[in-house]
DRENNUNU-744898 format. One record per residue: residue in one letter; x, y, z of N, C-alpha, C in turn. Coordinates in steps of 0.05 Angstrom, whole numbers, plus 5000, padded with zeros to 4 digits. Layout:
N
AXYZXYZXYZ...
***
This chain:
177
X457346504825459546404809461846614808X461146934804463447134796463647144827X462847144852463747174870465746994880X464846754878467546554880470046554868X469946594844471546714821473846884839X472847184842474447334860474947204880X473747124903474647014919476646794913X477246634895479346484898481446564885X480646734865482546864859485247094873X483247184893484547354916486147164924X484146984938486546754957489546624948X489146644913491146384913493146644907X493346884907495047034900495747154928X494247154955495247204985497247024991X495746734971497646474995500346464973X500946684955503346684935505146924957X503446984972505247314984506147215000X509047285006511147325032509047395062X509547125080508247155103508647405117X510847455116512647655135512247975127X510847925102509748325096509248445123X507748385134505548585139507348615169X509148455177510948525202513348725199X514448665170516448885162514749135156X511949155137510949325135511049515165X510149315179509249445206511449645224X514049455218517349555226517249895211X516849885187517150115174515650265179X513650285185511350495189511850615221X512550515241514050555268516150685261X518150605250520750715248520250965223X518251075219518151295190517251545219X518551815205517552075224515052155209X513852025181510952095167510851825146X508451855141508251675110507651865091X507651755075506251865054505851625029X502651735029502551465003501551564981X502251374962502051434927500651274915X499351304893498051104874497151234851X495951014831495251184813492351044806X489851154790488251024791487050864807X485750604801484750474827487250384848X489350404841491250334863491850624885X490850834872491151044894488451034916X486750954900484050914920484050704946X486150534930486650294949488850404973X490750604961492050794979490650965000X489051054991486451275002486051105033X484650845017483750625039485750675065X487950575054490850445068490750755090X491450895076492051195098490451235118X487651185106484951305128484951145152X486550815141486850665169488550725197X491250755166493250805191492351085204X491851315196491051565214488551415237X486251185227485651145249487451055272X490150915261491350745287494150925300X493351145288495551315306498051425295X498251365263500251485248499951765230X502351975234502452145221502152105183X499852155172500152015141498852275125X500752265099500052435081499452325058X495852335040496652275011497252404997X499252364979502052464958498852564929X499252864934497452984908495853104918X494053074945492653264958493753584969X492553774967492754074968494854094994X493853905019495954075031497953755044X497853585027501053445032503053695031X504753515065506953725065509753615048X511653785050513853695040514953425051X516153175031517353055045519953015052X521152965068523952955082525352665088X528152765097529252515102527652375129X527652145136526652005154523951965149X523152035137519151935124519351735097X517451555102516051425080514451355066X515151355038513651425008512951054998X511251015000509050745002507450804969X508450724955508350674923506650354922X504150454915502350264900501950244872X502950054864503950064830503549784820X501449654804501549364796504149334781X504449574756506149564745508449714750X509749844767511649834781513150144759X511050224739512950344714510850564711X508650714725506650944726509151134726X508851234704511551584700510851744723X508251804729508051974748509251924780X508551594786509251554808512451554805X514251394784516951414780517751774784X516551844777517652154785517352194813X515552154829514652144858516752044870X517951784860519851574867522351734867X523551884840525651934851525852234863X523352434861523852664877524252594909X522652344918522952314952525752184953X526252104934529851954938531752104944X531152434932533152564928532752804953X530552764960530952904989531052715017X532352425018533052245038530452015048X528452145030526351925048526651655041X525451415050524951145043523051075027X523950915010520950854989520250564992X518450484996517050244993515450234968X515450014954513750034932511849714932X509849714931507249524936506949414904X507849244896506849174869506048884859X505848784836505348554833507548504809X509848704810512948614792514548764812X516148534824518648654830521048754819X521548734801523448704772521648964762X522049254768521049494756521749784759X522249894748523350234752522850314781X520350234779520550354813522150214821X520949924826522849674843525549674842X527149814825530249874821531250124833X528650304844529150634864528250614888X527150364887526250344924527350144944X527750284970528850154992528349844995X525249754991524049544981521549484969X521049264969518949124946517348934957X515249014963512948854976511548704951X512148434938510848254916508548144923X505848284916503848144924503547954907X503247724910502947514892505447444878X505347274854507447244842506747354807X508047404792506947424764505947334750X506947044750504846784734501746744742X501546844762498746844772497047054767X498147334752496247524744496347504715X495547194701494547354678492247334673X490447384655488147414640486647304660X484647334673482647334687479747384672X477347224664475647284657474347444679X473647614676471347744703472847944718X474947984719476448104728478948264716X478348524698480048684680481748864690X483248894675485749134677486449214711X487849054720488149114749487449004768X484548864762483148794785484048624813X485448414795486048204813488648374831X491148504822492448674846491248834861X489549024852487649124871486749094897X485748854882483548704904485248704928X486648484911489248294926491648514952X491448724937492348994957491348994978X488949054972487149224993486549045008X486448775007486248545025488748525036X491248515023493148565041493748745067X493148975052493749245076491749275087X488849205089487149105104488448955131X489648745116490548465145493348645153X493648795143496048925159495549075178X493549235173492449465191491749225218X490049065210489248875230490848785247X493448695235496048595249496848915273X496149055261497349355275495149415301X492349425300491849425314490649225334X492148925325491748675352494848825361X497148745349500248775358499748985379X499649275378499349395392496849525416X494049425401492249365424491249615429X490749745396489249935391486249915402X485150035411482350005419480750065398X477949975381476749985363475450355375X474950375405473550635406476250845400X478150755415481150955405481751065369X480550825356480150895323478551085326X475051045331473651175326473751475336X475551575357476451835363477351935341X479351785328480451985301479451975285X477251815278475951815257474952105245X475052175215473752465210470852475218X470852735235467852745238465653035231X466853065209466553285189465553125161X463952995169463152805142459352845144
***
C-alpha cells in the first residue's frame, strides 16, 4: 500500500513537470566550463546523487561545501536544490556565485522564491498544489523523491543523447571505495 502511495505520488508530480527540463538542463551542463552543485539536507544528498552521475558521464563537477571545491567563476554552474527555494545558507551560495559571473540554476518545487528571484532559471518540479500534506511521506519527501527521479531521467537522457557507453561510466567511476 505505502509503496504505491509513493509511487503515484512521484508520478502525478513528474507528469506536473515541464517536458523540456531535462533537454535545457542538458543545454546547460554542455555549455557550463564546471558545475557545481548545492543542497541542503536530504536535497544535498539528492545533489550528491546528481554529481556522482554526471562525473560518471564526463563532466567537470564540484559539490559546493566539500574541502577541496574549487573557487567558482564566471562561465560555471551553481545547480541549487531547494524545495523551498528560501535555505539562508544556499541564498548566500546564490548570491556569492552571482557576484563572481557564474549561472545559477535553481531545482525547486516554488518558483516564486529568493532563490528563484537570483537565478538564471527555475526548474519547477511539479506544481505547488500538489505538494501538500501527504500521509506517509513527511517534510520533503515527495520533492525529494520527485528530484532524484527527475535528474535520474536526465542523466539517462545524457547518456542515450550522447551514447555514453555504460563501460565508459564505469572507468570513472571511484575506485578507492
Amino acid at each position: 500500500m505505502h509503496q504505491q502511495l509513493i509511487l503515484d505520488k512521484i508520478t502525478s508530480i513528474l507528469a506536473a513537470t515541464n517536458k523540456g527540463y531535462d533537454e535545457q538542463l542538458t543545454a546547460m551542463l554542455d555549455n557550463a566550463k564546471r558545475i557545481f552543485i548545492s543542497g541542503a539536507g536530504r536535497s544535498k544528498l539528492v545533489g550528491n546523487f546528481f554529481a556522482m552521475r554526471l562525473v560518471h558521464s564526463g563532466y567537470d563537477v564540484s559539490v559546493v561545501g566539500e574541502v577541496v571545491t574549487p573557487s567558482i567563476k564566471a562561465g560555471d554552474l551553481l545547480i541549487i536544490i531547494s524545495g523551498s527555494g528560501e535555505t539562508e545558507q544556499l541564498v548566500a551560495f546564490t548570491n556569492s556565485a552571482k557576484k563572481q559571473g557564474a549561472d545559477i540554476m535553481l531545482i525547486s518545487s516554488k518558483a516564486e522564491s529568493t532563490i528563484g528571484k537570483l537565478a538564471d532559471g527555475v526548474f519547477q518540479i511539479g506544481s505547488e498544489e500538489l505538494y501538500g500534506k501527504v500521509q506517509g511521506m513527511p517534510m520533503g519527501t515527495v520533492f525529494e523523491l520527485s528530484t532524484l527521479v527527475f535528474l535520474e531521467a536526465t542523466v539517462s537522457h545524457i547518456i542515450h543523447d550522447k551514447g555514453i557507453a555504460e563501460e565508459k561510466m564505469r572507468e570513472r567511476h571511484a575506485n578507492l571505495e
